[in-house]
C-alpha positions in Angstrom: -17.2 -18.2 3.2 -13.7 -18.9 2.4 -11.9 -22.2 1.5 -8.0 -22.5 2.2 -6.6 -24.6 -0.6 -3.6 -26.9 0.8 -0.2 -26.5 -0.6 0.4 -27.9 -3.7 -3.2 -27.6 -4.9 -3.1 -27.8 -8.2 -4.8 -25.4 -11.3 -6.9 -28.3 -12.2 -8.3 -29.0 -9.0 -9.0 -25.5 -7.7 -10.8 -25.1 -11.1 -12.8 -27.4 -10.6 -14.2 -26.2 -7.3 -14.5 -22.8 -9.4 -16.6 -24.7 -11.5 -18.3 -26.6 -8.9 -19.6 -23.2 -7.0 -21.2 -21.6 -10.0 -23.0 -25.1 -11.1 -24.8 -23.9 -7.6 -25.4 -20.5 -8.7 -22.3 -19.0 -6.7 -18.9 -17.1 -7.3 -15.7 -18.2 -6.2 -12.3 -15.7 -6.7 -8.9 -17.3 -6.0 -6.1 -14.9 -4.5 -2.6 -17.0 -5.1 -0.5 -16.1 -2.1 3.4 -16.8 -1.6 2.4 -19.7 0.8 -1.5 -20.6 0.3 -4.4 -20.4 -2.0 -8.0 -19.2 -1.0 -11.0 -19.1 -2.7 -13.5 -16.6 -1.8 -17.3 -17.3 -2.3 -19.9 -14.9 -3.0 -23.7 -16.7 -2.8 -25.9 -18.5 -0.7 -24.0 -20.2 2.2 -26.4 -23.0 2.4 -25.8 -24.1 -1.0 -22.6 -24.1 -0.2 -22.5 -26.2 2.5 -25.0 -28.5 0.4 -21.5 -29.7 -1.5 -19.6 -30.7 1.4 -16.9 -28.7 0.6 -14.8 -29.9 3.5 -14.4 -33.4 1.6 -13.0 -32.0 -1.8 -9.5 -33.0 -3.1 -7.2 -30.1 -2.3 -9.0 -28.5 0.4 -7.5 -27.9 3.6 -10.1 -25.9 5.6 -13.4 -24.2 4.8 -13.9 -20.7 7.2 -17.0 -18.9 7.6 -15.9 -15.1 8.7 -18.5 -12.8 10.3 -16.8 -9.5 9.0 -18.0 -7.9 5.4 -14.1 -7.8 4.4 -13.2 -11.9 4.1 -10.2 -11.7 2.4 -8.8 -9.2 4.5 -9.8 -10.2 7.9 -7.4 -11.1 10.6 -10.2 -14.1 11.1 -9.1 -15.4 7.5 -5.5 -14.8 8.5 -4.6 -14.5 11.9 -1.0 -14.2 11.5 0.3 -10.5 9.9 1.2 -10.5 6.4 4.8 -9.0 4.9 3.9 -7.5 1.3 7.6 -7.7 -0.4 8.0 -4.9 -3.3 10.2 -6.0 -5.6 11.9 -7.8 -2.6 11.8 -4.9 -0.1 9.3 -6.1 2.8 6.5 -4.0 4.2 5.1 -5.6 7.7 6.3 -8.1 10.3 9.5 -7.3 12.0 10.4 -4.4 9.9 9.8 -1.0 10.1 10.0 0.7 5.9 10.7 4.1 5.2 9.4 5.1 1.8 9.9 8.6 0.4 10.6 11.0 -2.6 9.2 13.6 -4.2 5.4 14.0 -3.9 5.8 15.0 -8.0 7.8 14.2 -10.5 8.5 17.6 -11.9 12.2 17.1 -13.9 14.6 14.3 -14.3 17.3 16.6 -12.1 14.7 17.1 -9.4 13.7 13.5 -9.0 16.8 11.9 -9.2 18.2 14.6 -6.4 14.9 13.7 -3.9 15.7 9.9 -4.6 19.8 10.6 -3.1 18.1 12.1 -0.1 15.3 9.7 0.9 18.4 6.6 0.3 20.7 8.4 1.8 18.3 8.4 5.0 17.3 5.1 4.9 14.4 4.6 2.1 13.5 1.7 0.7 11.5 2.6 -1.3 11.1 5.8 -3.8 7.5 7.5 -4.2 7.2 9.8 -6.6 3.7 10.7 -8.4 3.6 11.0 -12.1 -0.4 11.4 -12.0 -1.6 14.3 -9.5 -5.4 14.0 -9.0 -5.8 17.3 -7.1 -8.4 19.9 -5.5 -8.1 22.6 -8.0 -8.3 21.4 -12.1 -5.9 24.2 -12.5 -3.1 23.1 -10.4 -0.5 21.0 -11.5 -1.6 17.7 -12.6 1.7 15.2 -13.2 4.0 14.6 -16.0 1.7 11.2 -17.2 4.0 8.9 -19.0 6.9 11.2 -19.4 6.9 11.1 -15.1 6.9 7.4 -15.0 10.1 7.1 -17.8 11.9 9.6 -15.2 11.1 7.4 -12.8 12.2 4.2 -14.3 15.6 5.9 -15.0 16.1 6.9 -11.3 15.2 3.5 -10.4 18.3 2.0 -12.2 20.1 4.7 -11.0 19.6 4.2 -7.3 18.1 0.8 -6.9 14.9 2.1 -5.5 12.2 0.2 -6.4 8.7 2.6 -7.7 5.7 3.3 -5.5 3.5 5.7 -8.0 -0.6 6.4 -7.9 -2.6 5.4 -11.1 -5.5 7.6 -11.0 -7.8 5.8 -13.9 -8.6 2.7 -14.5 -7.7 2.8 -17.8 -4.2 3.6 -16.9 -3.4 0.9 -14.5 -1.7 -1.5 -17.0 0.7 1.3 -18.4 1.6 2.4 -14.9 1.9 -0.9 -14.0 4.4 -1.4 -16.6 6.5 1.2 -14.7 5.7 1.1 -10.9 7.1 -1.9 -8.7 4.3 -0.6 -6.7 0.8 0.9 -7.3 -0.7 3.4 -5.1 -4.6 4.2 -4.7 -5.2 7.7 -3.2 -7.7 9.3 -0.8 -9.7 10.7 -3.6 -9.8 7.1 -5.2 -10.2 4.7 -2.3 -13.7 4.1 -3.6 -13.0 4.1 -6.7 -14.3 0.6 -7.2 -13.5 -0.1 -11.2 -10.0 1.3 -10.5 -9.7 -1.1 -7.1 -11.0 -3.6 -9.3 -8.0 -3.1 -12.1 -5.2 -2.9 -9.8 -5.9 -6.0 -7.9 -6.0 -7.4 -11.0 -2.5 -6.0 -12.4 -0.4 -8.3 -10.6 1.2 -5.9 -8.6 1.5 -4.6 -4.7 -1.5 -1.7 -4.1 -0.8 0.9 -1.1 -4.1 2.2 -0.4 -4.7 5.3 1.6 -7.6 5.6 3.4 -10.5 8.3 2.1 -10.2 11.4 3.9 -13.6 10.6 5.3 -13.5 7.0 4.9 -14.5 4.9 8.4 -11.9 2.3 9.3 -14.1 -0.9 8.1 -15.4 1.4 4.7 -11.1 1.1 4.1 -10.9 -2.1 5.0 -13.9 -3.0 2.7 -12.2 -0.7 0.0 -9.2 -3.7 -0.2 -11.5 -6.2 -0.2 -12.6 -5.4 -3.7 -8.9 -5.8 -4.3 -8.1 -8.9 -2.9 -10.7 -10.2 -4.3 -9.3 -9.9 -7.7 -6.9 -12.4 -6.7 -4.3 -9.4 -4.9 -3.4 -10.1 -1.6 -0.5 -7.7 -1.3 -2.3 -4.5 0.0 -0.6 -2.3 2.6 -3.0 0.1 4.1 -1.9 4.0 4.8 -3.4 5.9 7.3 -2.5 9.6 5.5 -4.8 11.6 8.0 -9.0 12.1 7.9 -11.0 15.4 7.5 -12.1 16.7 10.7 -13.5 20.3 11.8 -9.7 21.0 13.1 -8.0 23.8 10.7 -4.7 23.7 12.4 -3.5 21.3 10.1 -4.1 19.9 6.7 -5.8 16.8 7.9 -6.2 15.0 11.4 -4.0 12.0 11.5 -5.9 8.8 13.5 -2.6 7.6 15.2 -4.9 4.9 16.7 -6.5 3.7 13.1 -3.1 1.9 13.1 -3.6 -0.6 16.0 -7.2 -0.9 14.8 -6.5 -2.0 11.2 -3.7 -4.1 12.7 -6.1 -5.7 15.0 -9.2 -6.1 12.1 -6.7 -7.0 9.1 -3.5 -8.7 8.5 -2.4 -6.5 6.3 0.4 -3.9 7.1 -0.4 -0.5 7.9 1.7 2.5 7.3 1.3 6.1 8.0 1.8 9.0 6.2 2.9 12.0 7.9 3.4 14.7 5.3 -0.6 14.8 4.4 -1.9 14.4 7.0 0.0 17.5 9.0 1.1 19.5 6.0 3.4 21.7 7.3 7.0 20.1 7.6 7.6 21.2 11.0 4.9 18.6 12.0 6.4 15.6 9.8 8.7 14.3 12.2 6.8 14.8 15.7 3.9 12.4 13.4 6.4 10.4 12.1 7.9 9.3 15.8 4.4 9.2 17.0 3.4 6.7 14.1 6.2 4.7 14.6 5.6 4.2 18.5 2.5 3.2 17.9 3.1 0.1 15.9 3.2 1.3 12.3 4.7 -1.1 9.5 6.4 2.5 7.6 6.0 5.6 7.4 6.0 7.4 3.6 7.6 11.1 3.4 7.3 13.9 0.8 11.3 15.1 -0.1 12.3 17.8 -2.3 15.4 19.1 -2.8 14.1 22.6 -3.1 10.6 22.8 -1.7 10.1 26.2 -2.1 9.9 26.1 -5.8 7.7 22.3 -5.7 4.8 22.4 -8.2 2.9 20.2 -5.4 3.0 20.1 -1.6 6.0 21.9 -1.5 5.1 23.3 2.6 5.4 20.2 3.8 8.2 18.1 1.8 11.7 17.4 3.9 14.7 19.2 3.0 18.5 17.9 3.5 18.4 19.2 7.1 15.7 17.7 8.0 16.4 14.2 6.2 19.5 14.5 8.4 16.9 14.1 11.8 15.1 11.5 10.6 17.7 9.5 9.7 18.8 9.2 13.1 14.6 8.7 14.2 14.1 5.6 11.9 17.2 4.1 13.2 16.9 4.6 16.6 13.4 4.2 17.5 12.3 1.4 15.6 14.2 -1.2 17.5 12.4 0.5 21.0 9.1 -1.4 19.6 11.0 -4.3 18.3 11.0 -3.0 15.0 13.9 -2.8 12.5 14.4 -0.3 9.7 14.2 -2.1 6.0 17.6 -2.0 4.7 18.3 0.3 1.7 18.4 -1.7 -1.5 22.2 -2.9 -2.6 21.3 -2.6 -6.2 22.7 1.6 -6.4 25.9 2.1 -8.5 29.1 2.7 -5.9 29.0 6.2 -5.0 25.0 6.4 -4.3 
């Protein structure tokens, strides 16, 4: 059961309702949107309904959604949602293009990937600073030390962060860096961790488990928007499958799915989920056609020396290509591409 608080409620009054569902042995979490307040309720429904919640001061509609994922559902919001990172917008009528390096491996390296992904539209930089990855021996991120390079090539290009916290524990110190925090396929259910960043106070791009069902993803950023996060965009980075051919099989039609099920925007990520970079752009123009919010590309300026993912990660030639696809095709689905952030010193 959910209750949609009406503009203007007030702290006082939606604590009291807090107070008011555990007196019945119930729990209520409040997610603070831009433009409305809901209160999610965990416990027996008929005791709820017992208090007449319809009546109370502040209250502007009570729902009861059949779907496991409440906050999430398209039944709790029909309307899409638009998560803004630090201003730049993910959903609605835009089309995002966020990319970088998929490590941070030098200030000079970083810096170089974040003048390619701007110069072909990004929005946004990723970059990872934490690498959870297959084999303990490969390279595992910079830690900190990644996150200050980071921060520096923010100010340098305007690019606001997307970076993955891997640990729970870690969430408020990348949080102090990242505009943006990212939960990977390893982590999706990673429930303390989902727990920690919805409670950070910053935007979460979740990629979906590499053998995570659609609604097992969707409940996944439940347990984040019900510590009071309601900025979630979901990233469809491609599912294990018996096919060798390529790194992973991306589920082009996951993306009308989770559109239809959530309100929450859906991007795709096309480097993972082919892993060669000869396949990043056919994936990308398919992702795009199909209705996807963004689409989020590994760059390197020289892949062939990349601690991580270097196979698949765009080179200048190739950033030259789809440069042209994010501006062209978008508009084809009535989409248009995010505009590059103004805040980059002349020159950028």
């Amino acid at each position: 059961m959910v209750i949609v608080m009406a503009p203007g409620a007030s702290s006082d009054t939606i604590d009291s309702i807090v107070d008011l569902v555990a007196s019945v042995g119930g729990e209520a979490y409040v997610t603070r949107g831009v433009s409305r307040t809901i209160i999610g309720l965990v416990g027996d429904v008929q005791r709820f309904e017992s208090l007449d919640l319809h009546a109370l001061p502040g209250v502007a509609d009570v729902l009861r959604i059949s779907t496991p994922y409440k906050l999430v559902s398209r039944e709790n919001t029909a309307q899409r949602s638009v998560v803004r990172v630090a201003g730049v917008p993910i959903g609605g009528d835009h089309m995002t293009l966020i990319a970088g390096p998929c490590a941070v491996e030098t200030p000079e390296q970083t810096l170089e990937a974040a003048l390619m992904a701007r110069r072909a539209g990004a929005s946004l930089l990723r970059g990872g600073a934490y690498k959870p990855r297959t084999s303990p021996y490969a390279f595992q991120g910079l830690g900190e030390t990644g996150l200050k390079i980071l921060a520096d090539v923010r100010d340098e290009t305007g690019l606001p962060i997307v970076t993955e916290v891997v640990d729970a524990a870690d969430v408020e110190l990348v949080a102090s860096y990242a505009d943006m925090l990212q939960i990977g396929t390893r982590n999706m259910q990673n429930f303390a961790l989902l727990q920690a960043a919805g409670e950070a106070g910053k935007p979460v791009l979740l990629k979906r488990g590499m053998s995570a069902t659609i609604e097992e993803w969707l409940m996944a950023a439940e347990y984040i928007a019900q510590r009071g996060n309601l900025d979630i965009v979901l990233c469809e980075r491609g599912i294990r499958t018996f096919e060798k051919s390529t790194r992973n099989t991306l589920d082009i039609s996951a993306v009308p799915v989770a559109q239809q099920l959530s309100h929450l925007p859906v991007i795709v990520d096309p480097s993972h989920s082919g892993g060669k970079r000869d396949l990043v752009l056919p994936l990308s123009r398919a992702a795009i056609a199909v209705g996807a919010d963004g689409i989020i590309v590994d760059v390197h300026p020289a892949p062939e020396t990349a601690l991580c993912d270097g196979p698949q990660a765009l080179t200048a030639a190739d950033l030259d290509e789809l440069a042209h696809l994010v501006n062209t095709l978008p508009p084809l689905v009535g989409r248009t591409l995010t505009p590059v952030p103004s805040a980059a010193p002349a020159g950028v």
